[in-house]
Residue, then its C-alpha position, 0 to 999 in steps of 0.5 A: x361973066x359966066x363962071x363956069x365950073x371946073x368937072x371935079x367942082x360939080x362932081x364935088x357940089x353933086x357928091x355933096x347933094x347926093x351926102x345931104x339928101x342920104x343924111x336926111x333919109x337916116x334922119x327921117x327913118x330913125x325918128x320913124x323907128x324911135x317913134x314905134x320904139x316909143x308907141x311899143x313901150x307905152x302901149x306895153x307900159x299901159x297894159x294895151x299889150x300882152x307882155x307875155x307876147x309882146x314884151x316891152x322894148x326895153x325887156x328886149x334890149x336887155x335880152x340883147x345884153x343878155x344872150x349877147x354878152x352875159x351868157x354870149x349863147x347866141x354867137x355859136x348858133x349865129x355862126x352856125x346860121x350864117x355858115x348855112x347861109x352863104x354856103x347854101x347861097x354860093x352852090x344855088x347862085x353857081x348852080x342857078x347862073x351856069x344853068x341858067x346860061x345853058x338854058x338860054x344859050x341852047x333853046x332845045x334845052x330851054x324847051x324840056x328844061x325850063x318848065x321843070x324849073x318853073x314846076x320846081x318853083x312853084x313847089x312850096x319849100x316847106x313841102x319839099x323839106x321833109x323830102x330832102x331830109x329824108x332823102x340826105x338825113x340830118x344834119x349839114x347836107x340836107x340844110x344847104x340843099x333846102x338853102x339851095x333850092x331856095x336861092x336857086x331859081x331867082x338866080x336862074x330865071x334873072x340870069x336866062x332873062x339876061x341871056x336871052x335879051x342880049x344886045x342883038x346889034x353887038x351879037x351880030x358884031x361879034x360873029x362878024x368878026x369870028x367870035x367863038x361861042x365861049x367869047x361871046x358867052x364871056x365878053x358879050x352876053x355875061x357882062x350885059x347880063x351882070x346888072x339882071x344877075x345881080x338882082x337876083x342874087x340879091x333876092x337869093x342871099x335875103x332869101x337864103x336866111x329864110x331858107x335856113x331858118x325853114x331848115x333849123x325849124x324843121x330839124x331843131x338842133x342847132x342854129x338861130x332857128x332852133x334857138x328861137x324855138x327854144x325861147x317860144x317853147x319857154x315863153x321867154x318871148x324878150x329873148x325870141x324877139x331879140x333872136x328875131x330882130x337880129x335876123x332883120x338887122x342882119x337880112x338888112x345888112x345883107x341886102x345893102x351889103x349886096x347893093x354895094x357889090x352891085x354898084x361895084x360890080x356893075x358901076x356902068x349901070x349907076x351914076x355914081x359908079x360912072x363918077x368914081x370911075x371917070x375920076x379914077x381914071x383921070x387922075x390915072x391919066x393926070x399921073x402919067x402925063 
């Protein structure tokens, strides 16, 4: 006889699969990183490198205890960069979303608006920087609209791409059956949308730390940036390093983080997102019979 597996065993024996297989990618992108750690220090060790600009691994980590815990100077600026960031991030996303469902749901003002932002895009930010600080002086204002400016269009273009290719048999269902613009807008376009807009918030919250660090560059006063030339104009290159690789833990952790909320947001696009759900709602069902 066949034994045929109950839905809970599979989803439990590919749940099981997927662990494995994830574990085995960690594995291999650790004994990746030790091994560059590792080529670092004996190249430095070896005299193969200039200390001066490439300190050894283990000057870095001792810069980490440090700045982090020793004199602990790093957490008010980490603070101040991190508050730049999501508030910068939060106003482009909402500014690039509504007016990227504007532009795609009304096409006289996709014609004369869109090549404004294309324009605004291609713009070198570093450009238009000293612009804005001269505009909105120094200070908050003029870092989070550079932030802004940075975030904006990856949000705007994604969200206008996703509102222009809607599904064209669900459209036509709907205005058969007397859907008004704003319920189309908010039951039809946005959720299919959603998948394309999360991608580009994704794009927009990593590039928000950039933006802000092209902010605290150019200002100076205070913030991760501002520290990092501290360090460099002191030729204390352990503890720049040390400011640097926070920012890429942190870049990192910012892009999972919002690959997480994608497959929360958006489960219907993901299979595992499809699973959990699935199995939510039947053990809902199982409560109530």
């Amino acid at each position: 006889m066949v034994a045929i597996q109950s839905p809970d065993a599979a989803t439990g024996n590919a749940t099981d699969a997927a662990r494995q297989l994830r574990n085995r990618r960690i594995a291999t992108h650790l004994g990746i990183f030790l091994a560059i750690v590792l080529s670092w220090e004996i190249a430095s060790r070896a005299g193969w490198l200039d200390p001066l600009f490439y300190p050894r691994p283990s000057a870095i980590l001792q810069s980490f205890w440090l700045i982090y815990v020793v004199n602990g100077n790093v957490w008010y600026h980490l603070g101040v960069t991190m508050s730049l960031v999501f508030a910068g991030f939060v106003g482009g996303s909402v500014l690039g979303i509504v007016l990227g469902s504007l532009v795609g749901l009304n096409g006289t003002l996709r014609r004369f608006l869109k090549p404004y932002v294309i324009v605004l895009e291609a713009t070198p930010r570093i450009a238009v920087a000293p612009l804005l600080i001269a505009a909105l002086g120094f200070g908050v204002t003029s870092k989070i609209a550079i932030i802004m400016l940075v975030c904006f269009f990856a949000p705007f273009i994604n969200t206008l791409s996703g509102v222009m290719n809607v599904n064209q048999d669900k459209l036509e269902l709907f205005r058969a059956m007397g859907a008004s613009k704003w319920q189309i807008l908010r039951k039809l376009v946005l959720p299919d949308a959603i998948p394309v807009i999360m991608a580009g918030e994704r794009l927009a919250l990593t590039a928000a730390l950039s933006g802000a660090l092209v902010a605290e560059f150019i200002q100076r006063d205070q913030g991760i940036g501002s520290l990092i030339l501290v360090y460099t104009r002191n030729l204390n290159m352990a503890s720049a390093f040390a400011c640097i690789f926070t920012l890429t833990l942190l870049g990192f952790l910012i892009f999972r983080g919002m690959e997480v909320l994608d497959r929360t947001i958006a489960y219907w696009k993901h299979e595992e997102g499809r699973t959990r759900v699935s199995a939510r709602r039947r053990k809902a069902m199982e409560g109530q019979s």
